[in-house]
N, C-alpha and C positions, 0 to 999 in steps of 0.2 A: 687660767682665765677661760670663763667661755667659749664656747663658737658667738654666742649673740652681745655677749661683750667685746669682742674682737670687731666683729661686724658695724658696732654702735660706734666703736674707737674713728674705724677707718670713714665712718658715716659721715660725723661728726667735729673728724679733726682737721680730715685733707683740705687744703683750701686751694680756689682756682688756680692760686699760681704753681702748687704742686703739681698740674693735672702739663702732660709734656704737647708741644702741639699738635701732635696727630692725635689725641682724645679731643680735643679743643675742637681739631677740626672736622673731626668724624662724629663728634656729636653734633654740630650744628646740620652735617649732610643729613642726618638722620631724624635730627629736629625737624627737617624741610619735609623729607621723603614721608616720614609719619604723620604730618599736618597732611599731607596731600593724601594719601590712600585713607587717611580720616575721613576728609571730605568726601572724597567717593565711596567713603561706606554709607554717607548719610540716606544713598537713594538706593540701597540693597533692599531687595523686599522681605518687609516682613517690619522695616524701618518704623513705618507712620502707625501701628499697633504698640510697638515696644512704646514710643517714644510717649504712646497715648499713656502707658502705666505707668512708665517710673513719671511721668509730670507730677502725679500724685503723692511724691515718696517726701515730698519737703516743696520750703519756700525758694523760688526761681532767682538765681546768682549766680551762674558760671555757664558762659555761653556753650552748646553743642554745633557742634565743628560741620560747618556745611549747612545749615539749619537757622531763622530765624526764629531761637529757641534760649529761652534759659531754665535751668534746671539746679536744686540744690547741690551745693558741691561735692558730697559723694556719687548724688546720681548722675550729678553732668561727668563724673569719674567713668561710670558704668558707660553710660552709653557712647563717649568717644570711645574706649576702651574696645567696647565690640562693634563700634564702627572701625575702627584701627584693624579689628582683624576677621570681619563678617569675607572679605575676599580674599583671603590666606596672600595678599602681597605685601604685608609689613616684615621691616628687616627680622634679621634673628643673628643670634651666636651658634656657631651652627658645630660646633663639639660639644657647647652648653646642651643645642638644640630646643632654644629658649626665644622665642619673641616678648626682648625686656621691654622694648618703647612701646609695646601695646598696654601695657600698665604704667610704667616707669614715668610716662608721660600725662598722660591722663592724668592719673595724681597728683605729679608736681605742680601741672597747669592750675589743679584744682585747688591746691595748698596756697599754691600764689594770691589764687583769688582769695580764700581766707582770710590770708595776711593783711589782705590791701597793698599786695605787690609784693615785687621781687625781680632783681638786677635780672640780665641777660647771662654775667659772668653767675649769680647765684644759682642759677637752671643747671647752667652747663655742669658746674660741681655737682650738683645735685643727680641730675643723670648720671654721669658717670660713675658715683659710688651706688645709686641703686643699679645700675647695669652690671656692676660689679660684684654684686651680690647674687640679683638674680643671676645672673652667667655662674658666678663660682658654686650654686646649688647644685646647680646642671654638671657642671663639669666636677664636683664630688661624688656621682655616683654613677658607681661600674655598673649599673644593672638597664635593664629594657626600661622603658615607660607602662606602669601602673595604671598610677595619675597622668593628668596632662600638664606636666610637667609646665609650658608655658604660663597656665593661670598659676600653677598652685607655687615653684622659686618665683613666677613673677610678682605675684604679690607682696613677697616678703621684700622683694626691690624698689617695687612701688612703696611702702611703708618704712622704708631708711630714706629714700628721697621726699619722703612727703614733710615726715619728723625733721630733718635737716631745715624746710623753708619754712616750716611752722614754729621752729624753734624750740625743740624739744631738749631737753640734758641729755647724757646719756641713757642715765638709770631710768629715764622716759621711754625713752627708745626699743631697752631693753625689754620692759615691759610693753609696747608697744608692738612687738616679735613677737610676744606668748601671746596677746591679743589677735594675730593675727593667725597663728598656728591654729587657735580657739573656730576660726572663721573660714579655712585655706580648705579648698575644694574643688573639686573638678577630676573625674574620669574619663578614661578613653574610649568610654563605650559610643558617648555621641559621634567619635572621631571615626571609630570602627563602622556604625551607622550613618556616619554623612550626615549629623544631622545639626541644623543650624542653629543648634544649643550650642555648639561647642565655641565660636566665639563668646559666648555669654559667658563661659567659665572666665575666658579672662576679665570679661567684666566684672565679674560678683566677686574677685579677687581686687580688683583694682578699686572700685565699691568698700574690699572690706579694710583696704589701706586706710583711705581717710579715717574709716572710723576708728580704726583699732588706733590710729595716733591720738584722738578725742578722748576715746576710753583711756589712753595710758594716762592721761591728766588726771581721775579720781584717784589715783594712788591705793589701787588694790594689787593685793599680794601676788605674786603671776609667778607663775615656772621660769625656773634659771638656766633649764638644759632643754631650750626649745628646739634645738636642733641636734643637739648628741643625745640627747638622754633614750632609754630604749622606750619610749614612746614618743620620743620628738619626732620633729618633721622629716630628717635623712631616714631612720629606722622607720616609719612607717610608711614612708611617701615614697622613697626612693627603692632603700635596702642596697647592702653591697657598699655603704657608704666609704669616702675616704677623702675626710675635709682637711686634713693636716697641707696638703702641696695647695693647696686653695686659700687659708688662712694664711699661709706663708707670703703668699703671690701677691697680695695684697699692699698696694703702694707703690707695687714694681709695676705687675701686667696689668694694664688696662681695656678690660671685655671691650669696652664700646669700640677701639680700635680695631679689634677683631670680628667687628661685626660684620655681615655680609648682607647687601641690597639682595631687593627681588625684581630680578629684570620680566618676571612670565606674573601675571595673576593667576596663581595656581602654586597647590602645597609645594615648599622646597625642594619636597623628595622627585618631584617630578622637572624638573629644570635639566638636570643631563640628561634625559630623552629629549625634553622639549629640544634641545643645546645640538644637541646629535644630529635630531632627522634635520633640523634648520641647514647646519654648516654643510651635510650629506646634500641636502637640495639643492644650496647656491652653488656647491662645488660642479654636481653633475647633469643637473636638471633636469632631475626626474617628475614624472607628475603622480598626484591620488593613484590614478589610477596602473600604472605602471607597477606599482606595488606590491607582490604576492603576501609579501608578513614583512612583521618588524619586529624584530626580539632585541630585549633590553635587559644585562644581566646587572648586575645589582646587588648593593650590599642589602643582608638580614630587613633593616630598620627598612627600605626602601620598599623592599614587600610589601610589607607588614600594613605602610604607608599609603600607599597608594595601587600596589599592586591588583585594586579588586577590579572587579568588571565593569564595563560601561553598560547602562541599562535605562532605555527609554522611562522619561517620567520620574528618572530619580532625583532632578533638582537640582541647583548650582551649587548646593553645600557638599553634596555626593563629588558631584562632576570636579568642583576644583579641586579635588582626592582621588583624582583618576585618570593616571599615566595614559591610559588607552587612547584615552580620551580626547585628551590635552594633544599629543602626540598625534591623534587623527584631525584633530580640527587645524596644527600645523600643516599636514601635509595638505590639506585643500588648500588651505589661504598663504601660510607662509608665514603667518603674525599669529601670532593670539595675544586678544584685547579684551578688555573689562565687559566691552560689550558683547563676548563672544559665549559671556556666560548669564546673558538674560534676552528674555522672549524667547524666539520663536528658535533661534538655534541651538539650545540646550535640546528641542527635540526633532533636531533634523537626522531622517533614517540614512543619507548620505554619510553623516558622521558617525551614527551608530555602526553602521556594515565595516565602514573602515575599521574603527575600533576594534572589531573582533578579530581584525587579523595581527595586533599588537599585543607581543606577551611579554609579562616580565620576570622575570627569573633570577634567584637564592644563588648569589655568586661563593656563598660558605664562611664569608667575611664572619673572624669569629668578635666583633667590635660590635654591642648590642646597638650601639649609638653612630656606625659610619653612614654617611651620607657617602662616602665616595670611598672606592673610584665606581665609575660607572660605562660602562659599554654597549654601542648599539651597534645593533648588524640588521641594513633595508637588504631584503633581499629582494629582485625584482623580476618581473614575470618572464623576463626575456634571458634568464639565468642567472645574470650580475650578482653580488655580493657584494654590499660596499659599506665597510669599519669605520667607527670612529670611538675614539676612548674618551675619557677624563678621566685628570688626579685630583681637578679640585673648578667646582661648576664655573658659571660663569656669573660674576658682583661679588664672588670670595674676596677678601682682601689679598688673596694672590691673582686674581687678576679681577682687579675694580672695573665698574662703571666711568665712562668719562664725565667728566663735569655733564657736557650735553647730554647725553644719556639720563645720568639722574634729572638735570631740568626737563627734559622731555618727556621723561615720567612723572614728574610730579604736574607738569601742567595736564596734562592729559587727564588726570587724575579728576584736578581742580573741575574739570568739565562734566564731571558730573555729580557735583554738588544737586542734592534735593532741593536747596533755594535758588535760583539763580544768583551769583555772586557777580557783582561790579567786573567791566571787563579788568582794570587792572588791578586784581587781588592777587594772581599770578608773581606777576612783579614786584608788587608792595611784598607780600610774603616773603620773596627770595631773596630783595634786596633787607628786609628786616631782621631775614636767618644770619645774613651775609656777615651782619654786623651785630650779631646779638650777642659778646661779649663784652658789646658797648653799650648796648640796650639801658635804660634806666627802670622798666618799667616792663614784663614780660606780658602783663596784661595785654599789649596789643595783639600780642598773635591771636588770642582768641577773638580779640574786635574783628580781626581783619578775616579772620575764619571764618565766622560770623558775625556779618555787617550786625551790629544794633544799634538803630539812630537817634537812641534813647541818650547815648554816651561817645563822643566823638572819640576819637583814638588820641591817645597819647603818648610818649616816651620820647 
């Protein structure tokens, strides 16, 4: 049997009551956490251009999140999608090294609306085996990142979730994968550059889910080895593939369990320095300026990452990829917030000077893909030396977010929606994630995302 037979099996068969309750329950925290870093992608700039071109891409039907806006339902796919992840704080699997709900979600939401609806328990199934697929691409291949990996397994998991609520067979499905393989794009070079294409990739993947499920309806012939065959997607995208413990896993381990919050707005790789100078500062109280250097050693992938330089005028999509950075504007404030990466702070020379005394450094970690462990050492002008390690950051599922924590982030979030949003969308949101096993009708969340008083809310 296939890989993409196998994939369409588990898509297509698992039903909610199979899924154990900590998928049940870590999907809905994630369902919450994603609508909200949605909504405050809406006001990232560069927003009200994008939003100007895809209006044009089809006829307006699936609201965009934070926005009163509707867009057809691939394109309202697209642009939640890179609203989802225009501020690098949406969750990820982080051995996959995959942010699935930045696509996973977008497309279900937008399947739904297809449909003309779809249960709360129908979502959750639905995430969890696209999570499950995109995570198990990530976590079949030994090698570095090529591709960005994010848009390009995350698509394929957005398009088993989408196929599932659209009601696809499987032999749909299957061909639905090779349509997809047909469409699956996205490089590291924007990643490498900073530059704010790179959430677009997971857009124009989440974009090409919906359709590649459309396309699979005309019943044309499509490749059977879309992901083993030596030009499928493992061999070209990945390389180094090893999908057999991943196929295997399937029905047992469920990714979305294993998925890890982002408590920093800022790339993942940068969370155990951010994690470091924080817990270094509450512990001794040191200030900015007390500080000679900060050196942060580091597995490979964390270089690679975020390791580059801070540099005046290079923009929030640079800066949220820049340990230095991130880590300098900790030591002034003690937070870093959304808003600490628009206007006039991005080119504050305060944060810059600090910045260059922050280095990070190739710990020889021979795992192409560790994120951890990670080690800071503040050393401070007055001679001090003061450690701290991680095994594993902090919103890993080895050490979660509290309940409040994740509400605190998502409302904070909510606050900077491009529309203003009704004071309590907050609440309705949390208490509608809370219960959305029970849900009749998932449509609401996008109502409640964005108000449209065209159509009251229902479920």
């Amino acid at each position: 049997m296939s890989a993409a037979a196998r994939f369409a099996s588990h898509a297509l068969d698992t039903r909610f009551a199979d899924l154990p309750a900590v998928a049940v329950e870590r999907a809905k925290v994630f369902v919450l956490d994603s609508l909200g870093v949605g909504i405050a992608g809406s006001s990232v700039e560069g927003a009200e251009g994008l939003l100007r071109v895809t209006a044009g891409w089809g006829a307006p039907a699936v609201p965009v999140w934070g926005r009163a806006a509707r867009l057809s339902a691939p394109t309202a796919a697209f642009m939640n999608a890179w609203q989802m992840h225009n501020q690098e704080y949406d969750g990820l699997h982080e051995g996959a090294v995959v942010h699935a709900m930045a696509t996973v979600l977008p497309a279900s939401l937008a399947a739904a609306e297809m449909r003309g609806g779809a249960s709360g328990a129908e979502l959750i199934a639905a995430i969890a085996v696209g999570v499950d697929i995109a995570a198990g691409l990530g976590l079949a291949s030994r090698a570095g990142f090529r591709f960005f990996r994010p848009g390009t397994a995350g698509g394929f998991g957005a398009t088993a979730a989408a196929a599932r609520l659209l009601g696809l067979d499987k032999e749909a499905l299957q061909a639905a994968f090779a349509w997809q393989l047909a469409q699956a794009s996205g490089t590291m070079q924007a990643h490498v550059e900073g530059s704010p294409v790179l959430p677009a990739q997971l857009a124009f993947n989440a974009r090409a889910a919906v359709q590649s499920c459309e396309l699979a309806r005309l019943g044309f012939a499509t490749p059977d080895a879309v992901f083993e065959g030596p030009f499928g997607y493992l061999a070209l995208f990945e390389g180094e593939p090893a999908p057999a413990p991943v196929l295997e896993s399937l029905g047992r381990d469920w990714r979305i369990a294993e998925f890890s919050h982002k408590p920093f707005p800022a790339g993942r790789a940068t969370h155990g320095g951010i994690e470091g100078v924080m817990a270094l500062q509450q512990k001794h109280g040191f200030m900015a300026a007390d500080v000679a250097a900060v050196e942060i050693s580091a597995p490979p992938l964390i270089v690679r990452l975020v390791g580059r330089p801070a540099r005046p005028d290079a923009g929030a999509s640079y800066t949220r990829l820049c340990m230095a950075w991130a880590v300098a504007r900790v030591l002034q404030n003690a937070v870093l917030d959304l808003a600490d990466f628009r206007g006039a702070s991005l080119d504050d020379p305060a944060t810059q000077e600090l910045a260059r005394r922050v280095s990070v450094t190739n710990d020889g970690n021979v795992d192409p893909n560790a994120l951890v462990p990670q080690h800071v050492v503040v050393r401070l002008r007055n001679g001090n030396e003061l450690a701290w390690s991680c095994e594993a950051m902090l919103a890993n599922p080895a050490r979660p977010l509290t309940t409040e924590q994740h509400l605190a982030k998502f409302r904070r979030c909510v606050e900077f929606s491009a529309t203003p949003l009704p004071p309590d969308t907050s609440a309705r949101l949390i208490e509608t994630v809370d219960r959305l096993e029970a849900l009749e009708d998932v449509r609401l969340l996008g109502t409640l995302a964005a108000p449209d008083t065209s159509r009251p809310p229902t479920g």
